[in-house]
Backbone as numpy.savetxt, mean C-alpha at the origin, in Angstrom:
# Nx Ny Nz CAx CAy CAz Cx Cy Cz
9.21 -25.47 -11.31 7.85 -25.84 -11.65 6.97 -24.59 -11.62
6.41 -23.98 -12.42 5.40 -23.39 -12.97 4.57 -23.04 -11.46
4.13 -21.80 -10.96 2.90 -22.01 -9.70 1.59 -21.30 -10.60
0.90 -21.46 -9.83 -0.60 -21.24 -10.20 -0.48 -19.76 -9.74
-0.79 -18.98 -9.55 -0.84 -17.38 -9.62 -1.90 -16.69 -9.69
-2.69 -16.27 -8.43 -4.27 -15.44 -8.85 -4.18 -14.10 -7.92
-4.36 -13.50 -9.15 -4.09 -12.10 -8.44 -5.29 -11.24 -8.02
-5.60 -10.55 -7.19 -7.31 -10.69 -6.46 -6.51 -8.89 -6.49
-7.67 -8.11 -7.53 -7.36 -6.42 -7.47 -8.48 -5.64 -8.06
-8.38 -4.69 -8.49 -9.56 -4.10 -8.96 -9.34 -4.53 -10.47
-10.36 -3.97 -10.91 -10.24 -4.90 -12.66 -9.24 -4.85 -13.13
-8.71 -4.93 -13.86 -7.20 -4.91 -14.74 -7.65 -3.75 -15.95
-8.33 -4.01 -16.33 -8.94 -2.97 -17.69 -8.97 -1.01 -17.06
-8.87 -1.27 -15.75 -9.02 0.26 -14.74 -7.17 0.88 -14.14
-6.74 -0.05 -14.39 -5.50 0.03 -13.84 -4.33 1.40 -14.40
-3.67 2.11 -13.91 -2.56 2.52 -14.44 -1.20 1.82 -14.73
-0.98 1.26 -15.64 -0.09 0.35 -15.74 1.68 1.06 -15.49
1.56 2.47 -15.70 2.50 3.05 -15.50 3.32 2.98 -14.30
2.15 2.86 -13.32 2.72 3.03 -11.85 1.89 2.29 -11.00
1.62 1.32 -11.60 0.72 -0.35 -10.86 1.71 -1.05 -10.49
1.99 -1.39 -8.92 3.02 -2.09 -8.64 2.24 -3.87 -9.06
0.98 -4.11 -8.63 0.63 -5.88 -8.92 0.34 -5.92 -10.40
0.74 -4.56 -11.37 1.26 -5.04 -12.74 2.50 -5.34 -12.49
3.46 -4.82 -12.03 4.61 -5.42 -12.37 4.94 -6.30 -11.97
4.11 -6.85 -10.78 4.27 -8.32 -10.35 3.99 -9.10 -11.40
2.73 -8.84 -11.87 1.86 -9.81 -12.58 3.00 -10.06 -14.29
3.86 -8.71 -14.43 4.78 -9.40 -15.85 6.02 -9.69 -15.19
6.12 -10.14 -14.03 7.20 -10.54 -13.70 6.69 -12.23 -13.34
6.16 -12.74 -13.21 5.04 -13.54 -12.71 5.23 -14.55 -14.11
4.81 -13.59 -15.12 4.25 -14.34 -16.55 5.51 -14.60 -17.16
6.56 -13.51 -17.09 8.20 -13.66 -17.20 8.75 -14.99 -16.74
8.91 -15.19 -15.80 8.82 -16.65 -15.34 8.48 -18.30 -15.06
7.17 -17.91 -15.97 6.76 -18.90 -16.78 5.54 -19.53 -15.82
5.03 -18.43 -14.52 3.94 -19.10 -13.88 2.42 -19.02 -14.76
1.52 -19.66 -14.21 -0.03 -19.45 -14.37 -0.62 -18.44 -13.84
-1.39 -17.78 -14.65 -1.03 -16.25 -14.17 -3.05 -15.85 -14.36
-3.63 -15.66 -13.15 -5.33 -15.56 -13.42 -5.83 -14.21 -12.50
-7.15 -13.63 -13.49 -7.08 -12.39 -12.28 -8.67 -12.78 -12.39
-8.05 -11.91 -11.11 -9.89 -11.97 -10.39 -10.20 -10.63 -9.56
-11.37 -10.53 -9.21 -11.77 -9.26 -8.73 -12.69 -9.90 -7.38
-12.36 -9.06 -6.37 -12.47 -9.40 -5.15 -14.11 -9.82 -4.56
-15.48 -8.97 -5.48 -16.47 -9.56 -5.27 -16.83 -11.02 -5.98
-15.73 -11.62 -6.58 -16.13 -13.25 -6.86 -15.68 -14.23 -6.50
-14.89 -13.75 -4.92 -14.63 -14.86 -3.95 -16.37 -15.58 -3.42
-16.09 -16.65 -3.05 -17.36 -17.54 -2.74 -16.78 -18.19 -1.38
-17.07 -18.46 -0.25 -17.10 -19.26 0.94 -18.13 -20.60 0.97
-17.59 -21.73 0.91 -18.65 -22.51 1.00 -18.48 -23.46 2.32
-18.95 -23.40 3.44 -18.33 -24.27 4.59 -16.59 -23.46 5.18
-15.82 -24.58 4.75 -14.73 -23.71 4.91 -13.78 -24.29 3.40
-14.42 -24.07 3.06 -13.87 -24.17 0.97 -14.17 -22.45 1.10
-12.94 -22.11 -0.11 -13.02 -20.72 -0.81 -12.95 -21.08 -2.25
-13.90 -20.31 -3.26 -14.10 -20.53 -4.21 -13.70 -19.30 -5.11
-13.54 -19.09 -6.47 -13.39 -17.78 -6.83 -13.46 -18.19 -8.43
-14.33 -17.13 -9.32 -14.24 -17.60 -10.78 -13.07 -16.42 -11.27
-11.70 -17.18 -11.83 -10.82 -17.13 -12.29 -10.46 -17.09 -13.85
-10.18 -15.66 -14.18 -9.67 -15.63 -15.74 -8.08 -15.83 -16.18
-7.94 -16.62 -16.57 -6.47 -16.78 -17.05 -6.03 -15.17 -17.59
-4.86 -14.75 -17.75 -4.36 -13.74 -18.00 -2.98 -13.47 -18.58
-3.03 -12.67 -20.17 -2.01 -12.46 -20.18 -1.84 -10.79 -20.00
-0.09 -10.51 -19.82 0.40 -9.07 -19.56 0.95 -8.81 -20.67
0.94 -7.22 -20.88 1.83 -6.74 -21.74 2.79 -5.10 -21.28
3.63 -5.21 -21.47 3.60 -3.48 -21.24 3.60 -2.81 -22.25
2.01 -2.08 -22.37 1.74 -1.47 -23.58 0.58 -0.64 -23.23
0.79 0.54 -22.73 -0.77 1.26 -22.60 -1.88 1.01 -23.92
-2.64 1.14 -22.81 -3.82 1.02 -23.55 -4.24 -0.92 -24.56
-3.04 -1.62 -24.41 -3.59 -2.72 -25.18 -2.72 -4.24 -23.76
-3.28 -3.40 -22.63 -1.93 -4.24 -21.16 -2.46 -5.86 -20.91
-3.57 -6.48 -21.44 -3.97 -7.71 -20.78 -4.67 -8.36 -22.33
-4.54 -9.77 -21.62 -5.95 -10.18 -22.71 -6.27 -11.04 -21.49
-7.57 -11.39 -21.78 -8.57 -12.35 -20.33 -8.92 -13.62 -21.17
-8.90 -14.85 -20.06 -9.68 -16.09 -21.35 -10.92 -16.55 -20.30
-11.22 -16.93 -20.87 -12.73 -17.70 -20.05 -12.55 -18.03 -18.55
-13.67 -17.36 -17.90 -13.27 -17.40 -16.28 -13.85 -18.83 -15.82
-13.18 -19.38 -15.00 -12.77 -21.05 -14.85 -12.88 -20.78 -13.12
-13.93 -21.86 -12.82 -13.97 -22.14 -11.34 -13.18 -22.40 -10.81
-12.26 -22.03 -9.68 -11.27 -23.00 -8.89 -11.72 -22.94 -7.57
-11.25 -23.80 -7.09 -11.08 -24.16 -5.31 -9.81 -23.40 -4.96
-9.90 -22.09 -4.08 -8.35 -21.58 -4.11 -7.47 -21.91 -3.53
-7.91 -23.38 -2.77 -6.41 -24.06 -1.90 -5.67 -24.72 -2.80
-6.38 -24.78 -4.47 -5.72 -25.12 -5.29 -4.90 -24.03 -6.30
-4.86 -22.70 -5.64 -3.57 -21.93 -5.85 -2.52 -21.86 -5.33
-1.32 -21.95 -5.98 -0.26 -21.67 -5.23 -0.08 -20.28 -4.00
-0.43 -19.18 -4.69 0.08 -17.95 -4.63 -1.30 -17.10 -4.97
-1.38 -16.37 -3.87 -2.65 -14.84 -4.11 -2.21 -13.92 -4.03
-2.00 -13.08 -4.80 -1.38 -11.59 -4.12 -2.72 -11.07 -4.26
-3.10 -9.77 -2.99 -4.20 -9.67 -2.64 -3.31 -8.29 -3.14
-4.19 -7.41 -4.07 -2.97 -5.89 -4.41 -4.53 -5.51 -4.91
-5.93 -5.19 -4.33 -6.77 -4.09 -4.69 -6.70 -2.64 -3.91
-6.68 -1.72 -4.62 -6.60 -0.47 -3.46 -7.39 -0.74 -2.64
-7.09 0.62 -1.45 -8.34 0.37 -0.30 -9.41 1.50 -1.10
-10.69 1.64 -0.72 -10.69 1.83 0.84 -10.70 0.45 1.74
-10.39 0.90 2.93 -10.30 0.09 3.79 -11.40 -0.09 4.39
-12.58 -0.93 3.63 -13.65 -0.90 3.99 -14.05 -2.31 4.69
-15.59 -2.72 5.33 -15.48 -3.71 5.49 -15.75 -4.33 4.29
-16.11 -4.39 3.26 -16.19 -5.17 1.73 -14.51 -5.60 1.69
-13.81 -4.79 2.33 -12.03 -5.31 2.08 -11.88 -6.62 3.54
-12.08 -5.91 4.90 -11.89 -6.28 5.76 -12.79 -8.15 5.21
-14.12 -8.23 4.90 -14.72 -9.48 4.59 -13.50 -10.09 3.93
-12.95 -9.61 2.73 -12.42 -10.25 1.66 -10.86 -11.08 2.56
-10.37 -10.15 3.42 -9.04 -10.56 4.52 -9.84 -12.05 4.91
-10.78 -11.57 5.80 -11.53 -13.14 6.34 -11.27 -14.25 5.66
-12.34 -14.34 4.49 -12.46 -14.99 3.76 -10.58 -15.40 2.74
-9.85 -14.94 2.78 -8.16 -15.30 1.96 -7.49 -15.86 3.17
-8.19 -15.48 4.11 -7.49 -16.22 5.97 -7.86 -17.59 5.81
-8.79 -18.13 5.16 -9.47 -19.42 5.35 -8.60 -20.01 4.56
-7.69 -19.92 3.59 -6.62 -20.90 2.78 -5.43 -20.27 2.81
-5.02 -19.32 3.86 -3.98 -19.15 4.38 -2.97 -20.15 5.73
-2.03 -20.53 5.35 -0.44 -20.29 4.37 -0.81 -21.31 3.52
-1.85 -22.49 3.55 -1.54 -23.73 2.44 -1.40 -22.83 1.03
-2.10 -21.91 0.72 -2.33 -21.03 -0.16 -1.57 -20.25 0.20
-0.28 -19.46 -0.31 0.40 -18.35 -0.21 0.03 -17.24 -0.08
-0.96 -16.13 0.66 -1.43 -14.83 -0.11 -0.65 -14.19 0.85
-0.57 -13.10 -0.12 0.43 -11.98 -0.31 -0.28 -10.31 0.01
-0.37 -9.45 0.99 0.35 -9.88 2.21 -0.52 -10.87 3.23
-0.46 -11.30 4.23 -0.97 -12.26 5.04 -2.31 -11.74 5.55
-3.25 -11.94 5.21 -4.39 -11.56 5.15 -4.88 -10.62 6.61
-4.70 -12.01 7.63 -4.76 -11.40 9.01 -4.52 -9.99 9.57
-2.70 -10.37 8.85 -1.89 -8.80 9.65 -2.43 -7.89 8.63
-2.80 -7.84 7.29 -3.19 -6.36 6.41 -4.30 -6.22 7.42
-5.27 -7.35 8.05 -6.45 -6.59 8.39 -6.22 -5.94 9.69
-5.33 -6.41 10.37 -4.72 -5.50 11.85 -3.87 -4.65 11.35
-3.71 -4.29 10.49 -2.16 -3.09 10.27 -2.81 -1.97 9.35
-4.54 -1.82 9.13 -3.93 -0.44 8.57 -3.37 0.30 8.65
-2.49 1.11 7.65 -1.73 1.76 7.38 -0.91 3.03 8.24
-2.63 3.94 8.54 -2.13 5.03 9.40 -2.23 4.79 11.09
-2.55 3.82 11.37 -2.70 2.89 12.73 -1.79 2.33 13.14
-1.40 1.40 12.21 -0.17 0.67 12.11 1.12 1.04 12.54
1.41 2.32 12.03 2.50 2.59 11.93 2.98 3.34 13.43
1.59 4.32 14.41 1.77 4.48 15.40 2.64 3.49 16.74
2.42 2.03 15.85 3.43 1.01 16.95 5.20 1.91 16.99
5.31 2.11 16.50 6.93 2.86 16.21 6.43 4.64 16.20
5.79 5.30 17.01 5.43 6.12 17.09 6.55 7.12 17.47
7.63 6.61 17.88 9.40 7.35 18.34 9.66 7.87 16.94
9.56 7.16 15.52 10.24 7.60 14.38 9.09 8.66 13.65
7.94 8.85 14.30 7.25 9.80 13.46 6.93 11.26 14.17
6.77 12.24 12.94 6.39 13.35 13.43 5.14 13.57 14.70
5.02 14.11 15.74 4.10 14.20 16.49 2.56 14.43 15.82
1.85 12.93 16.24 0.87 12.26 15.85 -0.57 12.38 16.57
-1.74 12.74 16.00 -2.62 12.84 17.19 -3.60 12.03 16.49
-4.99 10.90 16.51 -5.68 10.36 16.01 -6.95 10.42 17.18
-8.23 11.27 15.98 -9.02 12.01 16.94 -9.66 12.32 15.88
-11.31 12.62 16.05 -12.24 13.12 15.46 -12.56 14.39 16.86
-11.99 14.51 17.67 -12.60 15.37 18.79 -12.32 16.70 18.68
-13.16 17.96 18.53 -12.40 19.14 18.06 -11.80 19.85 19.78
-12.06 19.50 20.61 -10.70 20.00 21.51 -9.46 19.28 21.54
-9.15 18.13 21.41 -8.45 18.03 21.11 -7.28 18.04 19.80
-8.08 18.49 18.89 -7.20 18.84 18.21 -7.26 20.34 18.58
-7.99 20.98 19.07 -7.37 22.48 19.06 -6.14 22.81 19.99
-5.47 21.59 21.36 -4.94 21.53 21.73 -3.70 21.27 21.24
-4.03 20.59 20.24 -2.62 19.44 19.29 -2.22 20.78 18.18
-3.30 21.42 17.61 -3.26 22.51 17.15 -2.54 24.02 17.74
-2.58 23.81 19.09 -2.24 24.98 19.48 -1.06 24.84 20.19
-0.40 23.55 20.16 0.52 23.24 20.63 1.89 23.30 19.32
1.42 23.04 18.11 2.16 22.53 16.96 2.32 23.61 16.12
0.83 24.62 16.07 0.97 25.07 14.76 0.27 24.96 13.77
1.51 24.63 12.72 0.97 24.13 11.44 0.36 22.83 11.25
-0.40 22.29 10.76 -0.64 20.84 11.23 -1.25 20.12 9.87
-1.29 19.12 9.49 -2.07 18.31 8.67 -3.05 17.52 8.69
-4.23 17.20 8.30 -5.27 16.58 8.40 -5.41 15.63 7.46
-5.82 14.43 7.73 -6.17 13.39 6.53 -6.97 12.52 7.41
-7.95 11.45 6.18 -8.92 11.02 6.74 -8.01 9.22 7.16
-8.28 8.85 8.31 -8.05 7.73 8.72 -7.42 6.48 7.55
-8.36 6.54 7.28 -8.62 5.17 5.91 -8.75 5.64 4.39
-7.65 7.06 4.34 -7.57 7.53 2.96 -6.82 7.04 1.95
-6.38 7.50 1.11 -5.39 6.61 0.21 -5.02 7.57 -1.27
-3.79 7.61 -1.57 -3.34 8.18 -2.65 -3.59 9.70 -2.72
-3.52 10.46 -1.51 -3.24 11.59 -1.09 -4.66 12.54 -1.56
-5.93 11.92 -1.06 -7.04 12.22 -1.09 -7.65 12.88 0.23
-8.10 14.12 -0.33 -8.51 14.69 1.34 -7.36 14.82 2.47
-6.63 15.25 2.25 -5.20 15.74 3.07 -4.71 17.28 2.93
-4.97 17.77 3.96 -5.00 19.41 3.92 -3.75 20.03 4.96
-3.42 21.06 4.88 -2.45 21.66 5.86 -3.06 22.56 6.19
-3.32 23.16 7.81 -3.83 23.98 8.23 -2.53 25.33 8.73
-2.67 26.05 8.79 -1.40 27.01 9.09 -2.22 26.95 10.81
-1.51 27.77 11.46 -1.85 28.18 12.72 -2.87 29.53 12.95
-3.00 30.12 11.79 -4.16 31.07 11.83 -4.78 31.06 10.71
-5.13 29.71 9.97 -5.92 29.34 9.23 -7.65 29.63 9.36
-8.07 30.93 8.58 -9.60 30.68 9.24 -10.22 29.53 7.89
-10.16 28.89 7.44 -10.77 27.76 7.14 -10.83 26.44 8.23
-10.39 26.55 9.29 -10.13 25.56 9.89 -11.09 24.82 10.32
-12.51 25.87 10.69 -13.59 25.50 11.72 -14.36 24.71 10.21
-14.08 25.20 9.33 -15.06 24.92 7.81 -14.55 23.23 7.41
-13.27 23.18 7.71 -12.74 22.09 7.32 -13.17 21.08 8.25
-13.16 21.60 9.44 -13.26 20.36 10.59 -14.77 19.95 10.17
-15.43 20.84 9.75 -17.24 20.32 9.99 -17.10 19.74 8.74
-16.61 20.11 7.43 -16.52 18.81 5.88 -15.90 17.74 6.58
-15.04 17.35 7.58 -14.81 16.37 8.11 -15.40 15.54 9.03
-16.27 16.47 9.78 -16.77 15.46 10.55 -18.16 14.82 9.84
-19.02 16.14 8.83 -20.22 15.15 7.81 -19.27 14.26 7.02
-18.04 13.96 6.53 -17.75 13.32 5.63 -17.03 11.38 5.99
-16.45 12.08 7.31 -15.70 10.64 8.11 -16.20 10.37 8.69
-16.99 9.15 9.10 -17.04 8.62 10.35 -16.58 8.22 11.47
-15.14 7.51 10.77 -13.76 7.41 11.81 -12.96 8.63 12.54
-12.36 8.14 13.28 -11.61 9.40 13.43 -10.24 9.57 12.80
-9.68 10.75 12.68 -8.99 11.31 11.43 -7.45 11.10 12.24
-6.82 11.53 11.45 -4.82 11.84 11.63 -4.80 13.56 11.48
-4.24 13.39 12.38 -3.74 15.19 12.51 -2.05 14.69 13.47
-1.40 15.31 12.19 0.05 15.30 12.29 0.56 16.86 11.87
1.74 16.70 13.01 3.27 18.23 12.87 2.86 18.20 11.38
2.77 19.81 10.73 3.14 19.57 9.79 4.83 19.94 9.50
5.29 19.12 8.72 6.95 19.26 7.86 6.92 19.79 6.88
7.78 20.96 7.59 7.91 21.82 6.09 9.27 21.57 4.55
9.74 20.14 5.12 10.59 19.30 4.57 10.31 18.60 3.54
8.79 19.01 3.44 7.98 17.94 2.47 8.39 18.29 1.21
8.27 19.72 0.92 8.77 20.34 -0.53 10.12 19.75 -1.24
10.48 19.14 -0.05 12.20 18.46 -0.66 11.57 16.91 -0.75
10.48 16.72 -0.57 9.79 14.64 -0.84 9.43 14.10 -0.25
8.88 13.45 -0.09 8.44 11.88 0.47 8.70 10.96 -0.42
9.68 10.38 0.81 10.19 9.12 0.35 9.61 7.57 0.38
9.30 7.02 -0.79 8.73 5.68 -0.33 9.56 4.82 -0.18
10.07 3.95 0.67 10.73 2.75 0.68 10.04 1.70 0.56
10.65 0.69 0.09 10.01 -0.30 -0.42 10.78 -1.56 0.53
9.99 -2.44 1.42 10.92 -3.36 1.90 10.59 -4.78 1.83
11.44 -6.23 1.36 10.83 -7.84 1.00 11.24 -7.86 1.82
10.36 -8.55 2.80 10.42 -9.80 3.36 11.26 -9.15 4.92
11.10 -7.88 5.24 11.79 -6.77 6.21 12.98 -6.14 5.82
13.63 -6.69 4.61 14.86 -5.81 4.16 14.27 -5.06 3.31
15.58 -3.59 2.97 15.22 -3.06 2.42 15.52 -3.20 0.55
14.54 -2.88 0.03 14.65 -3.45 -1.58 14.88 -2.00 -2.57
14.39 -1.26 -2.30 14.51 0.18 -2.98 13.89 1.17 -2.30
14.39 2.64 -3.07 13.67 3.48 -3.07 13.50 4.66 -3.63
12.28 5.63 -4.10 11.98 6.87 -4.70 11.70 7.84 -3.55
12.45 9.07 -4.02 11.58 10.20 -3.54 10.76 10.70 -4.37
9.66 11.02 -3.64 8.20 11.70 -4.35 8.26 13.13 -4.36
8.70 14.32 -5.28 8.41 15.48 -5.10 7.31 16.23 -5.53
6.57 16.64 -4.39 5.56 17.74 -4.81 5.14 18.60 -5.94
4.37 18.39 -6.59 4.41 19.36 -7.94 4.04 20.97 -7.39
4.46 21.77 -8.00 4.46 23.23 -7.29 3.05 23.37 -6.84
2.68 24.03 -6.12 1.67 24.28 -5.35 0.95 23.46 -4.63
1.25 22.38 -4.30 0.31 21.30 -3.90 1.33 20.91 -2.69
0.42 20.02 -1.54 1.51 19.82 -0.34 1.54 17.85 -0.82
0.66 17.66 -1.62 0.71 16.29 -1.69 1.66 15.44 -2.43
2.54 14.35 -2.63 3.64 14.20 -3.09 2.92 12.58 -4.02
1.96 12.41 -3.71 1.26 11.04 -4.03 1.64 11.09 -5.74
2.25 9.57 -6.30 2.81 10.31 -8.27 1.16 10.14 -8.40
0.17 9.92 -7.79 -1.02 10.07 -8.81 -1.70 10.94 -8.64
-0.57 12.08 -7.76 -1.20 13.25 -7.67 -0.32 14.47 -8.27
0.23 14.19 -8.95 1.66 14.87 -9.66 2.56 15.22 -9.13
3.01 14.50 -8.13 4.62 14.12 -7.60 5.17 13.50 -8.72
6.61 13.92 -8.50 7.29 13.65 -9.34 8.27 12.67 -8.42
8.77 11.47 -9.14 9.61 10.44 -8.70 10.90 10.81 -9.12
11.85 10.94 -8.07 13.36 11.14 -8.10 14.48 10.34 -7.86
15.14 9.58 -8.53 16.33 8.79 -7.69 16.45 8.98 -6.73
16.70 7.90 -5.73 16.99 8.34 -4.26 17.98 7.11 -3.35
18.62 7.56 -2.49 19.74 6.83 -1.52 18.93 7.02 -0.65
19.18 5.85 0.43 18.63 6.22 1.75 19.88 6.87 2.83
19.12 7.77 3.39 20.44 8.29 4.25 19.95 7.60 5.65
21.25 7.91 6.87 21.18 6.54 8.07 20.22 6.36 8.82
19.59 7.75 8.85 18.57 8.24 9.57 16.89 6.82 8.61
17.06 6.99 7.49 16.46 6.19 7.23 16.89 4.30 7.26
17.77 3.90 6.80 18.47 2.89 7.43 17.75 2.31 8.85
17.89 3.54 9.59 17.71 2.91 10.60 15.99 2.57 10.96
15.84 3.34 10.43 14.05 3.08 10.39 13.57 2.13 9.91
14.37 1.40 8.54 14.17 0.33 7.98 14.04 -1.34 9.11
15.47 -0.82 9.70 16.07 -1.95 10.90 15.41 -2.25 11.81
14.54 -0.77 12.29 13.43 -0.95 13.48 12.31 -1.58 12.75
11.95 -1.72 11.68 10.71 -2.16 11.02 10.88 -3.41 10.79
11.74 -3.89 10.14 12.03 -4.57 9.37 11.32 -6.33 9.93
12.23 -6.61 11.34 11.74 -7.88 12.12 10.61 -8.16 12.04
9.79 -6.95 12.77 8.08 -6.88 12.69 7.33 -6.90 11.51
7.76 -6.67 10.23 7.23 -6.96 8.97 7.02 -8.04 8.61
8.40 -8.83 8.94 8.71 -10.01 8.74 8.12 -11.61 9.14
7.70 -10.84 10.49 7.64 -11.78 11.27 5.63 -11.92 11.35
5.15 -10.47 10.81 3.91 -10.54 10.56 3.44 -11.27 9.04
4.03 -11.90 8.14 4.03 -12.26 7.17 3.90 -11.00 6.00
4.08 -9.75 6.33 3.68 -8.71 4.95 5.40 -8.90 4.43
4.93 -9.01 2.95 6.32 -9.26 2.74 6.23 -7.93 1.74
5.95 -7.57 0.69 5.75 -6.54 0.21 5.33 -4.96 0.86
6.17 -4.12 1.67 5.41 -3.08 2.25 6.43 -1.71 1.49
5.34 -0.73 1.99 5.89 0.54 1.42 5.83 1.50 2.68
6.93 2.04 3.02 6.87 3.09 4.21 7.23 4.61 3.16
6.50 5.16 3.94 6.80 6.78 3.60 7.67 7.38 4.80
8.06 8.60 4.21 9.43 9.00 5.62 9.53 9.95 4.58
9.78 11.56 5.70 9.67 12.59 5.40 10.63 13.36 6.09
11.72 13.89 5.85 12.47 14.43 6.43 13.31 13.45 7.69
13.06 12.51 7.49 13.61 11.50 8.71 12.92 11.09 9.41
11.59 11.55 9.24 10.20 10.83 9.95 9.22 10.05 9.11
9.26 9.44 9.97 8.08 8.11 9.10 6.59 7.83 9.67
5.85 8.67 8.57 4.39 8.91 8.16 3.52 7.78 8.20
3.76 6.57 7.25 3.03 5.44 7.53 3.60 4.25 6.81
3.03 2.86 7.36 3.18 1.68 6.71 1.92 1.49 6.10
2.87 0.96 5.02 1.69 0.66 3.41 1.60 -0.66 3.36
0.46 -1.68 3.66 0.74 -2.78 3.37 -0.48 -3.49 2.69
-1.23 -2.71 2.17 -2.03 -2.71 0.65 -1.94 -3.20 -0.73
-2.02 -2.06 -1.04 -1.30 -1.93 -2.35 -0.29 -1.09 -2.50
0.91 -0.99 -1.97 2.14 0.19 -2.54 2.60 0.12 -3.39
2.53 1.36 -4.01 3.19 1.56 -5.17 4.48 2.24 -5.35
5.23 2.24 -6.19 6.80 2.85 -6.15 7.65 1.39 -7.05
7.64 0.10 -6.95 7.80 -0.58 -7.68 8.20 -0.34 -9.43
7.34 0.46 -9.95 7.87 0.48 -11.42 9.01 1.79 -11.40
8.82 2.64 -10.10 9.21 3.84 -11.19 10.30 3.04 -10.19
10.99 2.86 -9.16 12.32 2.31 -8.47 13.20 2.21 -9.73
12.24 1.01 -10.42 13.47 0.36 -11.47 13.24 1.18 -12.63
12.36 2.00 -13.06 12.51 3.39 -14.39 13.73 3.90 -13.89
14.18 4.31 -12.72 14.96 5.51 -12.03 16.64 4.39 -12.10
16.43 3.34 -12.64 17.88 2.85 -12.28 18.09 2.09 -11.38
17.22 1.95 -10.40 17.15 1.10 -9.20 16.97 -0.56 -9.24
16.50 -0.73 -8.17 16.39 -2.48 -8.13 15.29 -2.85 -9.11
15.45 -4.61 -9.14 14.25 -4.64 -9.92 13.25 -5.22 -8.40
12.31 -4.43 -8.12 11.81 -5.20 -7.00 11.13 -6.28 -7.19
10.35 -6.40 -8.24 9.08 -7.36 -8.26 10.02 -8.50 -8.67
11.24 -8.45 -9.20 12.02 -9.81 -9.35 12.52 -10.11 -7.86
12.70 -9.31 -7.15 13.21 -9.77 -5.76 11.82 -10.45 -4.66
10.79 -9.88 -5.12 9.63 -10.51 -4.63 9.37 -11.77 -4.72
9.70 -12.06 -5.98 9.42 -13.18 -6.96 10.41 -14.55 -6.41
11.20 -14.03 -6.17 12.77 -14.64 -5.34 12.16 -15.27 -3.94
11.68 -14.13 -3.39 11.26 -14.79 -1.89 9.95 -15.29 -2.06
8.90 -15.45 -2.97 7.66 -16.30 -2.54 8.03 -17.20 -3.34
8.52 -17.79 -4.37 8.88 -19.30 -5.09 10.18 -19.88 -3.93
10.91 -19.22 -2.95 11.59 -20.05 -2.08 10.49 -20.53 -1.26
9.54 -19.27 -0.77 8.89 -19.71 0.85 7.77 -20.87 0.43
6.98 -20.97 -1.16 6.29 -21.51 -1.67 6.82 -23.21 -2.02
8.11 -23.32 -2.24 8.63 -24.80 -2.62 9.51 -24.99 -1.21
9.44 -24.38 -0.17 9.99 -24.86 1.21 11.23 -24.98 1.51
């Protein structure tokens, strides 16, 4: 039977369809013969404890530049969706954090994707500190002695802002970096939160790897390589996506994750892992989905598709 399908992201008309993983949901979705409607996250409505949202039917194509058509946006009650995948980038703002609230209120009768609650307890670079054994030595701090300590203990080190995304504002400091004092003060007028300062790995030049895991297993994965001169591996920052095996060291990282993914309802997540260390859980929007299966790999968004029409018909 056909489910109702509303996909809650940034417009569709803004999207990179190349390397949009809730596009490839969304033609895997329409592939299958569901009802398929998008919406954009400021036209959720709360009324009492009703959620409301004006809904455009939607079709997909894979075709740059000509990827959707929209039909007349149609009121619904969203306990009368099957299925939400919630896939807008962050920031991880409270305009996002409201929107979690508000998808909590017709959560599980309503399927959304990931579980509203845990995305809003799990950002990403927070999150992932629960398993703090599998990552490079981690410090989270806006305080400049302490990082000059973490600094003077490490070295080389990396900086990124808390609640960043797609390898924005992420710098490597060497150990006798004199930009350092310049950088910390663009950081502290620019963040309010406090920041990630991580070892830097000089392993990076060989990738970052995204894994991709349903439902706590693992479903695929790309390595991301750095385009020359740059330390950032993000593909929307010109990393380049490489076939990739996981070796045991990663395996096993999967195994330690995996329960706790599971058991938090994110069924769609993306971990990064860098040399055998693992950087962060993605449980947003991750991307790696299209190019997996460009590269030969799984098809993920059909394996997605597999586990929410089981967990959805019971």
């Amino acid at each position: 039977m056909p489910l109702k399908v509303a996909v809650q992201m940034d417009h569709i008309s803004s999207i990179n369809i190349a390397g949009d993983s809730a596009f490839a949901m969304m033609l895997e979705a329409q592939a299958r013969g569901h009802e398929l409607y998008h919406y954009t996250p400021d036209r959720l409505a709360m009324w009492g404890e009703d959620v409301f949202a004006a809904l455009e039917p939607v079709e997909v194509r894979d075709e740059k530049g000509n990827h959707f058509t929209l039909g007349e946006k149609q009121r619904f009650n969203m306990a009368d969706i099957d299925v939400v995948l919630m896939r807008q980038d962050p920031p991880f703002d409270l305009a996002y954090i409201a929107a979690t609230h508000l998808l909590e209120k017709i959560h599980p009768k309503t399927l959304v994707v990931n579980d509203p609650r845990e995305v809003r307890n799990a950002p990403e670079k927070l999150f992932v500190t629960e398993f703090s054994d599998l990552m490079p030595p981690t410090l989270i701090t806006r305080d400049k002695a302490e990082i000059d300590l973490f600094r003077e203990q490490y070295g080389d080190i990396v900086m990124k802002p808390l609640f960043g995304h797609g390898g924005a504002a992420v710098f490597r400091i060497t150990s006798d970096d004199l930009n350092y004092g310049s950088l910390y003060d663009f950081f502290a007028a620019t963040f309010r939160e406090p920041w990630v300062i991580q070892q830097f790995l000089p392993n990076v030049k060989h990738g970052d790897k995204r894994i991709l895991l349903v439902d706590g297993e693992f479903a695929g994965a790309v390595n991301r390589v750095p385009a020359a001169g740059d330390l950032r591996s993000n593909m929307v920052r010109g990393g380049a996506a490489r076939e990739s095996e996981l070796t045991d060291k990663e395996r096993e990282i999967c195994a330690r994750l995996g329960p706790s993914l599971k058991a938090k309802g994110l069924i769609l997540v993306g971990i990064d892992v860098i040399d055998g260390r693992l950087t962060e859980i993605n449980v947003t929007a991750p991307t790696g989905i299209r190019a997996v299966k460009r590269l030969g790999g799984p098809d993920v968004a059909a394996h997605v598709w597999d586990v929410l029409e089981a967990k959805v018909k019971g």
